[in-house]
C-alpha positions as CSV (number, residue, x, y, z in Angstrom):
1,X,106.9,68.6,110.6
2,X,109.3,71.2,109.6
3,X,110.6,71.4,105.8
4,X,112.3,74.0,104.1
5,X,110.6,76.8,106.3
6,X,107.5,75.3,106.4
7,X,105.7,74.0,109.1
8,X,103.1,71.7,108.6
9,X,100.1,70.7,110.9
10,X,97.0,68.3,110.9
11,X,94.1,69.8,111.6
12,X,90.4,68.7,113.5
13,X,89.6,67.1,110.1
14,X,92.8,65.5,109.7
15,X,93.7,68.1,107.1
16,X,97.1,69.1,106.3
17,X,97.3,72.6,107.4
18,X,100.8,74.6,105.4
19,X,102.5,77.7,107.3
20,X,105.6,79.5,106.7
21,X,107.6,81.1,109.2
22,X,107.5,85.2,109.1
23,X,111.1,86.4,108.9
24,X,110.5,89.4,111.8
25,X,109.6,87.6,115.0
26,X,108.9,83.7,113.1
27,X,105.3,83.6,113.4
28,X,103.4,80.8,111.9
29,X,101.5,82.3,108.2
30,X,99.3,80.8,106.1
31,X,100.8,80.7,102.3
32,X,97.6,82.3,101.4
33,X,97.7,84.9,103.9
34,X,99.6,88.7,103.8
35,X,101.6,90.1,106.5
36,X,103.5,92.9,105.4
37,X,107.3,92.6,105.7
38,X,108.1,95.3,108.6
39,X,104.8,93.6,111.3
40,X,106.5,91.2,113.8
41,X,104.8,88.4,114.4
42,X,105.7,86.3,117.3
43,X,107.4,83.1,117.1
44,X,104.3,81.2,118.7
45,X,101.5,83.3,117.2
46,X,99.3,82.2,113.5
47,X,98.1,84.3,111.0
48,X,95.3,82.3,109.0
49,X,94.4,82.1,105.1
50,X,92.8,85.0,104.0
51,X,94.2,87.1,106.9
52,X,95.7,90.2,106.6
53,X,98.5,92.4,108.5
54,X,99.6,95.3,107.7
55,X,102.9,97.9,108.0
56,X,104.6,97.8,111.3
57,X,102.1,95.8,113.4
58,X,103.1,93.5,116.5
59,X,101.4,90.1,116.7
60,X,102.2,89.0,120.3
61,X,102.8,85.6,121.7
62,X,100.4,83.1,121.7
63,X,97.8,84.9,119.6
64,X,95.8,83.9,116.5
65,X,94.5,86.3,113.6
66,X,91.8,83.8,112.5
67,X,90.7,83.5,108.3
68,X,89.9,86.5,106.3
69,X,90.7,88.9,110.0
70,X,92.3,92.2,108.3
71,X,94.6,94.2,111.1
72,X,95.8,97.5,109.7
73,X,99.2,99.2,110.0
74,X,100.2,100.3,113.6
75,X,98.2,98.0,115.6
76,X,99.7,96.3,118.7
77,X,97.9,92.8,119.2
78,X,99.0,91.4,122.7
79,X,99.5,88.7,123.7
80,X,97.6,85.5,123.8
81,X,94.6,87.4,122.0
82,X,92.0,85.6,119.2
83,X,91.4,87.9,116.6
84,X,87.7,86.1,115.3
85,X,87.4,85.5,111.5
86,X,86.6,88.6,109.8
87,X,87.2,90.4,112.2
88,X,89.0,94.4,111.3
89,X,91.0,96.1,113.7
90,X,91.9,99.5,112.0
91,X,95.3,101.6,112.2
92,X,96.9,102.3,115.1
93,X,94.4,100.4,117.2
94,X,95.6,98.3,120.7
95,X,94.0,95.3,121.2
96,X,95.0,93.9,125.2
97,X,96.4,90.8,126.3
98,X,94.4,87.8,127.0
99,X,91.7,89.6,124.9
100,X,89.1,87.8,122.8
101,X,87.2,89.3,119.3
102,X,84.4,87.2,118.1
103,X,83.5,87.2,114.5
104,X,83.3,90.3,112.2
105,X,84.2,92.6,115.4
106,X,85.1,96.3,114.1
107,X,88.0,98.1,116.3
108,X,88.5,101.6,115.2
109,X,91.3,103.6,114.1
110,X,93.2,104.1,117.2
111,X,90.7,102.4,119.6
112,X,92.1,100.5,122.9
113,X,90.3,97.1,124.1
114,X,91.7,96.6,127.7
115,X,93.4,93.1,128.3
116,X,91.5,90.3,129.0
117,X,88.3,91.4,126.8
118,X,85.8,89.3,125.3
119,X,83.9,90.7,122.6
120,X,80.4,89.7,121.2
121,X,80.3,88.5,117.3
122,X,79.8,92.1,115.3
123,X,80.9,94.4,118.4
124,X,81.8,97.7,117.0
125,X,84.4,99.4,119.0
126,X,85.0,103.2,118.2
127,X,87.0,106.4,120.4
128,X,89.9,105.8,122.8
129,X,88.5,104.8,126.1
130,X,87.4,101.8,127.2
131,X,84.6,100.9,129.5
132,X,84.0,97.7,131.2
133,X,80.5,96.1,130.2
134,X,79.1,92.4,131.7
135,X,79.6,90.1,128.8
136,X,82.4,92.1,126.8
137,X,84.1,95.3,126.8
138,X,83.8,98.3,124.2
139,X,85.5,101.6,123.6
140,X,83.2,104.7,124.0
């Protein structure tokens, strides 16, 4: 249901679950998130309570910054990627498409995650290359 630029859901629980529409790119936010004013956020991506995104970020289509997830300023999240709950991804970071960050996963400043990704609950990612491992991929 749409009213007034809000969009309500029902959740698992059969919870009523509030978001407004972003005015760059129409995501879906959470009242009780913060995406700055200058991120995009694609129109069929969420941003969850607690979330954060900062200064000139792009949330791509289809992806989900899950509860209390902070991304700083300059990251590019691609699309279809599941940012886990609390999960940081610092400034100017790239997180690839189709890419999947557990819970409380650490990205570095300026660190790349190749597309397609899955990364382990608490994966610290750090530097600018990224290696392929067997269950998940991390920067070295």
């Amino acid at each position: 249901m749409t009213r007034a630029g809000r969009v309500e859901f029902e959740n698992d629980l059969g919870e009523t679950v509030v978001y407004v529409r972003h005015p760059n790119g129409e995501g879906l936010v959470s009242p009780r998130a913060f995406v700055d004013a200058s991120a995009r956020i694609a129109r069929t991506a969420y941003v969850e309570e607690g979330a954060r995104v900062g200064a000139r970020t792009s949330v791509g289509a289809g992806s989900w910054i899950d509860h209390d997830a902070t991304v700083g300023e300059d990251v590019v999240v691609g699309t279809n990627v599941h940012v886990g709950r609390g999960s940081a991804i610092r400034d100017g970071a790239h997180v690839g498409a189709g890419s999947r960050l557990g819970r409380a996963v650490r990205v570095g400043r300026e660190a790349r995650v190749a597309p397609d990704s899955i990364l382990a609950d608490e994966t610290v990612v750090r530097g600018h290359r990224v290696h392929r491992g067997d269950d998940f991929d991390v920067a070295a």
